[in-house]
N, CA, C and O of each residue as an XYZ file, in Angstrom:
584
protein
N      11.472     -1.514     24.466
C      10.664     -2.529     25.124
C      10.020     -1.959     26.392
O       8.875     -2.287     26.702
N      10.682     -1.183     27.060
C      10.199     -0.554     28.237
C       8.868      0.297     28.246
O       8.066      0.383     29.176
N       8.800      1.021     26.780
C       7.899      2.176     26.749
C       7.132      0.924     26.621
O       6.464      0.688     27.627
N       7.016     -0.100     25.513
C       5.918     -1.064     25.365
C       5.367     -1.505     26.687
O       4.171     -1.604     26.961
N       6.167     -1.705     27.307
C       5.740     -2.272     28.494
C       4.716     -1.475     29.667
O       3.838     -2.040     30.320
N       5.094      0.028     29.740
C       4.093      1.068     30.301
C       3.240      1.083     29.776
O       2.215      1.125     30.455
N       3.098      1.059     28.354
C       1.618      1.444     27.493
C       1.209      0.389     27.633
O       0.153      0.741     28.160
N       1.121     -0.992     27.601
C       0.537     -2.327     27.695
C       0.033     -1.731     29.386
O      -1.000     -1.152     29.720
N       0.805     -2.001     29.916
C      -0.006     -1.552     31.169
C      -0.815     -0.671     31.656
O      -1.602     -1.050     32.522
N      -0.827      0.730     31.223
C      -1.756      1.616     30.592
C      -3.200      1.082     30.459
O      -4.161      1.150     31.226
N      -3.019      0.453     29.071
C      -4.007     -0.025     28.474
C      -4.834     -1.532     29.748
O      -5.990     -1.503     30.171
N      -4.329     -2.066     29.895
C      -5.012     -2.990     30.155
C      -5.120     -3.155     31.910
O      -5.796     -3.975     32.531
N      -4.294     -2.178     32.404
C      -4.668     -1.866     34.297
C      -5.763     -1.004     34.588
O      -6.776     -1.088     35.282
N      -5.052      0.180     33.557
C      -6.353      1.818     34.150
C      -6.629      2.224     33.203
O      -7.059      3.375     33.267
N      -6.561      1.536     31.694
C      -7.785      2.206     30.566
C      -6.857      3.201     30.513
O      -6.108      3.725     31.337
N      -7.171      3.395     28.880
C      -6.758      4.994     28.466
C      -7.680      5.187     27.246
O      -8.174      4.392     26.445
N      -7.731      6.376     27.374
C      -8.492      7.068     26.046
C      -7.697      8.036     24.733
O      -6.710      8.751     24.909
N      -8.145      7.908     23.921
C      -7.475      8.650     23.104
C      -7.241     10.465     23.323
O      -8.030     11.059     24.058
N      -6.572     10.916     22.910
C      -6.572     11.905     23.113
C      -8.293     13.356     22.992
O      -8.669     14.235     23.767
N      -8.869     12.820     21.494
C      -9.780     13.099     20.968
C     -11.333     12.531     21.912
O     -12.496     12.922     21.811
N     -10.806     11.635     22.667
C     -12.019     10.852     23.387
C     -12.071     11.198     25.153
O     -12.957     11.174     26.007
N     -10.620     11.516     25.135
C     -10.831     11.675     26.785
C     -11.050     12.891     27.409
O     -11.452     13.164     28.540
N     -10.525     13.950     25.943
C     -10.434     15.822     26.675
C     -11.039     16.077     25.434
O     -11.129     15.448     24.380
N     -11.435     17.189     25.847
C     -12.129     18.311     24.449
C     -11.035     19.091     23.790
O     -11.352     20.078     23.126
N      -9.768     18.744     23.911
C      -8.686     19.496     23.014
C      -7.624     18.203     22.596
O      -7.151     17.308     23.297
N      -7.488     18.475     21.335
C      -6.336     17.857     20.887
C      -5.063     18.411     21.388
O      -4.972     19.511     21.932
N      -3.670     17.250     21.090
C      -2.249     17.625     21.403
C      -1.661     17.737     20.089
O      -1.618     16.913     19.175
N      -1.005     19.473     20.212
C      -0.007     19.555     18.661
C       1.578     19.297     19.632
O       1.779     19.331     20.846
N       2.413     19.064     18.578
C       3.601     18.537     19.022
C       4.668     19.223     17.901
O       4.542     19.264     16.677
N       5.475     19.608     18.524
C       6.539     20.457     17.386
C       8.117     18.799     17.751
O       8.316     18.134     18.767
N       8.506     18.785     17.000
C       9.379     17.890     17.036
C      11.317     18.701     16.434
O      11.833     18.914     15.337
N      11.525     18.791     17.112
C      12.958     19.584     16.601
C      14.279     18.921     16.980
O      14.279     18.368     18.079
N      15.631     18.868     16.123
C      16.549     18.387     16.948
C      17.513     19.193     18.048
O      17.751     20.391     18.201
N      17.861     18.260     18.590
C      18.668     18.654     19.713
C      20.172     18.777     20.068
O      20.749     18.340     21.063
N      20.767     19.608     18.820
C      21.835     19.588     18.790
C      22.327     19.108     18.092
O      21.444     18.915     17.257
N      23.837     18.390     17.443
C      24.004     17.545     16.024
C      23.943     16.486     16.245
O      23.269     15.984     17.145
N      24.762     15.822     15.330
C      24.932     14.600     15.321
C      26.335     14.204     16.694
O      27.376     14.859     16.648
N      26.149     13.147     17.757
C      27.228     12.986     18.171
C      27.898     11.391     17.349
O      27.370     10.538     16.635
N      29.018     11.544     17.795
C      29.577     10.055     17.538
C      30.062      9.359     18.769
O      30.962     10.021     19.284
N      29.706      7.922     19.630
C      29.864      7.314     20.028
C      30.404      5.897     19.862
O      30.370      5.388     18.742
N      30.963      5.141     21.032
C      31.459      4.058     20.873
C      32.355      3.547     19.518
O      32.258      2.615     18.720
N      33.125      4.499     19.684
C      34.363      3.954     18.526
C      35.261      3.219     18.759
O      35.963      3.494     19.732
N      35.570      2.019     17.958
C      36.258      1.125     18.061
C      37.310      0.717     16.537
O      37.050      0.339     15.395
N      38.042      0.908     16.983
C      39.032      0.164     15.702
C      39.585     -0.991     15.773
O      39.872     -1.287     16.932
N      39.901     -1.909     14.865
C      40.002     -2.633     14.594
C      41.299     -3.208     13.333
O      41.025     -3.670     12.225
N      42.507     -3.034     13.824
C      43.729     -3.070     13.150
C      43.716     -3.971     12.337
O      43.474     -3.710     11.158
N      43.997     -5.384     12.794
C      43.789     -6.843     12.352
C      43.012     -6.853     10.743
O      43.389     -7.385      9.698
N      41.609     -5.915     11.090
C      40.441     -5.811      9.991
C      40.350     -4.913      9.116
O      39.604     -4.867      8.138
N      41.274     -4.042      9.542
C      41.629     -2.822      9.032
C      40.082     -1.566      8.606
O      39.918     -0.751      7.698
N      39.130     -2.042      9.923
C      38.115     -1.012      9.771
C      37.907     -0.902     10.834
O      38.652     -1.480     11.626
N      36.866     -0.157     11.292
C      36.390      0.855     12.591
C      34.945      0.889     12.762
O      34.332      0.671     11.717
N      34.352      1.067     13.623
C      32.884      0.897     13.901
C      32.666      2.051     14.893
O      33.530      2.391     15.702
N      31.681      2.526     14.804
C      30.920      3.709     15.560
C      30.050      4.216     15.296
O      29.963      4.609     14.133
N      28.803      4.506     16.362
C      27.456      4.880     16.063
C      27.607      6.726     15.945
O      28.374      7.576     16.396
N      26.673      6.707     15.269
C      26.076      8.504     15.364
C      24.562      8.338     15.655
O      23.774      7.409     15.478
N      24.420      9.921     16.306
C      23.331      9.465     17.037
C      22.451     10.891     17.197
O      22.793     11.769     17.988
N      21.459     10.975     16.471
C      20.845     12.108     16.431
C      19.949     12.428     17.190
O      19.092     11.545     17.221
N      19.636     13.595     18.070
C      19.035     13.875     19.328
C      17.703     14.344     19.097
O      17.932     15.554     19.079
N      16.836     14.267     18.965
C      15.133     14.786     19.136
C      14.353     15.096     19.933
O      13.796     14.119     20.434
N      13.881     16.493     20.484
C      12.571     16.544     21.644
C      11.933     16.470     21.031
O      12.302     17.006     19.986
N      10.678     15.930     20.947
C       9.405     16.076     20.885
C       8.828     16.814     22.410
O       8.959     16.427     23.571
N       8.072     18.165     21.771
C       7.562     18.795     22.747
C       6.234     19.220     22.572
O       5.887     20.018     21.702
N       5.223     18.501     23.689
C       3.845     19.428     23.583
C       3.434     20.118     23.818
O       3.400     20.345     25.027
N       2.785     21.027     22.927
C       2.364     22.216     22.883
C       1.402     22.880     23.545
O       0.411     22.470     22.941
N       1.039     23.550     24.287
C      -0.265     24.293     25.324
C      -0.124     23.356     26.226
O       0.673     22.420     26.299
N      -1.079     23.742     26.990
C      -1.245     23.274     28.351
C      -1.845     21.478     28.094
O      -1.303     20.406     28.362
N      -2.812     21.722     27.639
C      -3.757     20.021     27.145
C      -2.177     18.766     27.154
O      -2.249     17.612     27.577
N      -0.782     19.476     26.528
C       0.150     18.397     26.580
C       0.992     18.516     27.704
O       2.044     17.888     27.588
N       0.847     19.115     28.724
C       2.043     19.153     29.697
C       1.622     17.971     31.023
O       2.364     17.818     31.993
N       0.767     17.473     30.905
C       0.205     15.988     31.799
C       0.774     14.933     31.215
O       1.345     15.016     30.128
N       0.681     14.024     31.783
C       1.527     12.806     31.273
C       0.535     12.072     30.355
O      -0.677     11.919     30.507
N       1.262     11.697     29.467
C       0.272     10.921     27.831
C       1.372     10.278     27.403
O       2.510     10.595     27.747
N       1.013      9.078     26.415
C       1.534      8.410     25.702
C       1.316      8.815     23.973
O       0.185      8.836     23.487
N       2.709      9.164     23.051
C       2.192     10.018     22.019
C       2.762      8.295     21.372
O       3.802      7.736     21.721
N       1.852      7.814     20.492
C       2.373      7.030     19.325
C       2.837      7.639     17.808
O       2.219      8.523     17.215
N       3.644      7.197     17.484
C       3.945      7.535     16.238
C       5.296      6.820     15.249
O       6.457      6.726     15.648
N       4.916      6.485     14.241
C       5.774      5.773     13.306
C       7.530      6.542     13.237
O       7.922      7.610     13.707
N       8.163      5.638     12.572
C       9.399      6.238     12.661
C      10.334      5.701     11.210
O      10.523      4.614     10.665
N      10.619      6.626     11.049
C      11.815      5.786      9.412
C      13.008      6.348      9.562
O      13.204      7.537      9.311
N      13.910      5.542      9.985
C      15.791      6.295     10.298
C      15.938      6.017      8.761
O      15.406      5.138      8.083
N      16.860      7.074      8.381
C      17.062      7.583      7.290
C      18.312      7.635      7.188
O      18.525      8.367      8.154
N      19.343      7.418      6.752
C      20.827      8.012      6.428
C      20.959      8.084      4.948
O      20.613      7.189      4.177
N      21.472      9.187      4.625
C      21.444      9.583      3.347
C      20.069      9.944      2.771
O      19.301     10.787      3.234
N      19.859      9.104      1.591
C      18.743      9.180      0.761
C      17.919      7.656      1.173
O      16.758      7.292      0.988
N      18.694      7.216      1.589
C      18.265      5.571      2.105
C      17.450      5.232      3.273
O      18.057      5.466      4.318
N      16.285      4.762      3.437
C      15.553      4.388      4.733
C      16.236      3.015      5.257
O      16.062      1.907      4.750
N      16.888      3.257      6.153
C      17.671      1.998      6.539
C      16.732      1.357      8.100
O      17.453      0.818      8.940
N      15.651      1.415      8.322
C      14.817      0.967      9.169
C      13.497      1.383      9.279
O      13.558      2.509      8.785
N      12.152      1.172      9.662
C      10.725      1.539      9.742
C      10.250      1.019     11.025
O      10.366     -0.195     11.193
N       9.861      1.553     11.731
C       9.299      1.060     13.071
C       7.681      2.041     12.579
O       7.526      3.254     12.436
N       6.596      0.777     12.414
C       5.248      1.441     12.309
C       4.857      1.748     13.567
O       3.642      1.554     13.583
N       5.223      2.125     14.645
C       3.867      1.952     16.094
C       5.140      1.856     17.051
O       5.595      0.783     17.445
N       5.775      3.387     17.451
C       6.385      3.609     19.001
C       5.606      4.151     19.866
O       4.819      5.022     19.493
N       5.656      3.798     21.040
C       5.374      4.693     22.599
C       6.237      5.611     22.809
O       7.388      5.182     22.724
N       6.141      6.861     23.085
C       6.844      7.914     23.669
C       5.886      8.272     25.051
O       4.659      8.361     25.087
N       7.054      8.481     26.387
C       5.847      8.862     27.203
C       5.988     10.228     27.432
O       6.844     10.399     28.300
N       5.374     11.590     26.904
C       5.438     12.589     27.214
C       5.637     13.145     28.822
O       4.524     13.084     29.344
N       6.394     13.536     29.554
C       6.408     13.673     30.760
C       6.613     15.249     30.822
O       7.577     15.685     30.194
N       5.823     16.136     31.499
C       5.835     17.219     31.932
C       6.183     18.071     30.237
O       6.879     19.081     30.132
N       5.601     17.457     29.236
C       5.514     18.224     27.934
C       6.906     17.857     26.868
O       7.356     18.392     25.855
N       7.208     16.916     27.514
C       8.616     16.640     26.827
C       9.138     15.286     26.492
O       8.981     14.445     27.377
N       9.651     14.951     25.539
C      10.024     13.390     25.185
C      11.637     13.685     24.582
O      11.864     14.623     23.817
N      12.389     13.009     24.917
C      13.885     13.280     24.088
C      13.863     11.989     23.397
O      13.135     11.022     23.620
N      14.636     12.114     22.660
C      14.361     10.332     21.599
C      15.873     10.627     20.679
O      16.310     11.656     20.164
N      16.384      9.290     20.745
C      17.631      9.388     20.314
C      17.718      8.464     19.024
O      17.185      7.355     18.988
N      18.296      8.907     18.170
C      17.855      8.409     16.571
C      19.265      8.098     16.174
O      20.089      9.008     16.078
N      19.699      6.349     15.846
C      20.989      5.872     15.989
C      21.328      5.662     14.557
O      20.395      5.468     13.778
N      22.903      5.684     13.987
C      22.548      4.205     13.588
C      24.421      3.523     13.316
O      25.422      4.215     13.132
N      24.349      2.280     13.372
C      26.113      1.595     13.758
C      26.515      1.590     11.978
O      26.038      1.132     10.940
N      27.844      2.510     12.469
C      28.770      2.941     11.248
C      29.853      1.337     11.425
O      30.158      0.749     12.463
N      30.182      1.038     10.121
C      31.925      0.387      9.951
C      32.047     -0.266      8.783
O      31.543     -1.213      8.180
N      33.122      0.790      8.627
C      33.847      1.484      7.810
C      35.167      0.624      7.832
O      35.596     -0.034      8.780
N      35.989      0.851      5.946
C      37.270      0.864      6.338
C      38.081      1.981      7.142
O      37.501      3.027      7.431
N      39.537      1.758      7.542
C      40.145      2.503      8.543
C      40.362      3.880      7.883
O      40.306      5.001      8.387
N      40.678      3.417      6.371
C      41.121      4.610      5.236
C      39.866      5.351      5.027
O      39.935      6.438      4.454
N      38.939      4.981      5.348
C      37.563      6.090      4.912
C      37.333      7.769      5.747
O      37.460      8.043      6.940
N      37.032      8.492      4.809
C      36.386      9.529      5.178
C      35.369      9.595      6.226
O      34.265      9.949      5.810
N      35.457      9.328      7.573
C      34.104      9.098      8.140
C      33.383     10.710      8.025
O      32.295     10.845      8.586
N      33.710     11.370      7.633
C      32.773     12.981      7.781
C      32.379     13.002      6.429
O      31.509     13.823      6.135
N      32.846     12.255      5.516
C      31.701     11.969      3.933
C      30.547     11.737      4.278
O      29.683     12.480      3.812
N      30.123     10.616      5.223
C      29.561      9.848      5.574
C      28.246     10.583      6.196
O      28.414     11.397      7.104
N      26.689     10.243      5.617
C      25.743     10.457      5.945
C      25.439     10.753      7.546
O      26.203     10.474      8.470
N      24.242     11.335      7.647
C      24.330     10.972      9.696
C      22.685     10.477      9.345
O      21.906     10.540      8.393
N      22.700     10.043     10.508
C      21.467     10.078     10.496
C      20.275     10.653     10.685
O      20.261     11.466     11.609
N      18.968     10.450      9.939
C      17.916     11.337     10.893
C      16.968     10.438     10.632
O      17.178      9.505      9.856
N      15.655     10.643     11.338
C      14.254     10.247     11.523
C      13.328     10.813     11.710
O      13.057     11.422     12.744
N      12.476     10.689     10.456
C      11.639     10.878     10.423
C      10.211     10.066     11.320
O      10.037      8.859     11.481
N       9.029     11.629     11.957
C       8.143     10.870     12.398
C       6.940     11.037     11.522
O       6.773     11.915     10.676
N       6.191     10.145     11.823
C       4.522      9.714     11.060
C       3.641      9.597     12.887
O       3.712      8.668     13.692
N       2.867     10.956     13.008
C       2.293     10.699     14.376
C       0.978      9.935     14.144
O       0.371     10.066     13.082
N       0.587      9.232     15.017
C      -0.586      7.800     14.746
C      -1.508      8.858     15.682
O      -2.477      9.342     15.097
N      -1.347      9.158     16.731
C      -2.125      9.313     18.006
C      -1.891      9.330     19.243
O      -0.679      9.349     19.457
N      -2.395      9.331     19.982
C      -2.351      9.700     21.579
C      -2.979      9.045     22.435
O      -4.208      9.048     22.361
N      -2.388      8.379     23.378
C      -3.304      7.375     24.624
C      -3.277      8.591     26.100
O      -2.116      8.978     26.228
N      -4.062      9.136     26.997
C      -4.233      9.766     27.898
C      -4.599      8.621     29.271
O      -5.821      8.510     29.374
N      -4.226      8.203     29.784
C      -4.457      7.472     31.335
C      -5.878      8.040     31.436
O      -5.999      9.261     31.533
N      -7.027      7.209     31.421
C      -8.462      7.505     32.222
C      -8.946      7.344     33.182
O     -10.118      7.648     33.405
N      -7.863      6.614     34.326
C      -8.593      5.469     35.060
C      -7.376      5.427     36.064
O      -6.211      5.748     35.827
N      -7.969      4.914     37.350
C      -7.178      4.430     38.720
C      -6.181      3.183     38.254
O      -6.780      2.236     37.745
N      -4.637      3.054     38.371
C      -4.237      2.020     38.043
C      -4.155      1.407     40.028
O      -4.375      2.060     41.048
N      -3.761     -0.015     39.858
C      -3.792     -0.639     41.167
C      -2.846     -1.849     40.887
O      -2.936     -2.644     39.952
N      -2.067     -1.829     41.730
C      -0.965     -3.299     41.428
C      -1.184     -4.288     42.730
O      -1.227     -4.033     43.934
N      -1.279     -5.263     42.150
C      -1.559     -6.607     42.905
C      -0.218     -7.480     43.008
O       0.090     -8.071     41.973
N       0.532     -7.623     44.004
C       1.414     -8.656     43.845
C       0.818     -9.987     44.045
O      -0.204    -10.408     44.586
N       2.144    -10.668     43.214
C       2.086    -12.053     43.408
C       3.192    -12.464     44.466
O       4.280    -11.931     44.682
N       2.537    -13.688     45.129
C       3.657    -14.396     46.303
C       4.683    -14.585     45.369
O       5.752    -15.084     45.720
């Protein structure tokens, strides 16, 4: 909600242009992970006789040459994946590239019985679909309200 909230403001305080519209060079972006899978927030549950805990897969997105090391907004689709299964689709995220770099953390909540194999168990990843690029064109200015 937060990134939404910068790019809405972006857009409608100080204008932005697309990447293709505001500079004479496009942004390439290499996207790699960042290490494995961790596991967080584990909880068991005796009574229920199962357990709950997220894994959580780490991603930079990093831009490439100089044209990406200014601050931009990269959009791009997203499909978390575990296993063979797309278990979510987000068409249209904000990432805000800052000094050439975005980390993005790719979740998703495990629970399980207590008796299960949790290292059988898929991890997750995500896939991206890049849409485009918003570049800041313009003076932003904030006005309070009483």
């Amino acid at each position: 909600m937060k990134r939404f909230v910068v790019a809405a403001a972006c857009l409608l305080s100080a204008g932005c242009n697309k990447a293709d519209e505001g500079s004479n060079s496009a942004v390439e972006y290499k996207i790699v992970e960042d290490g494995g899978p961790e596991t967080r927030d584990e909880r068991t549950y005796d009574s229920l006789g199962d357990r709950t805990f997220t894994r959580v897969q780490k991603y930079k997105i990093i831009a490439q040459g100089d044209a990406g090391k200014s601050f931009h907004m990269l959009i791009a689709g997203i499909k978390l994946n575990v296993g063979s299964k797309t278990v979510s689709t987000v068409d249209a995220a904000f990432f805000p590239i800052v000094d050439g770099v975005h980390t993005f953390e790719c979740g998703h909540n495990y629970d399980v019985k207590l008796t299960a194999d949790v290292n059988a168990l898929s991890d997750p990843a995500c896939k991206f679909e890049l849409r485009g690029v918003l570049v800041p064109s313009g003076k932003a200015t904030l006005q309070k309200t009483p």
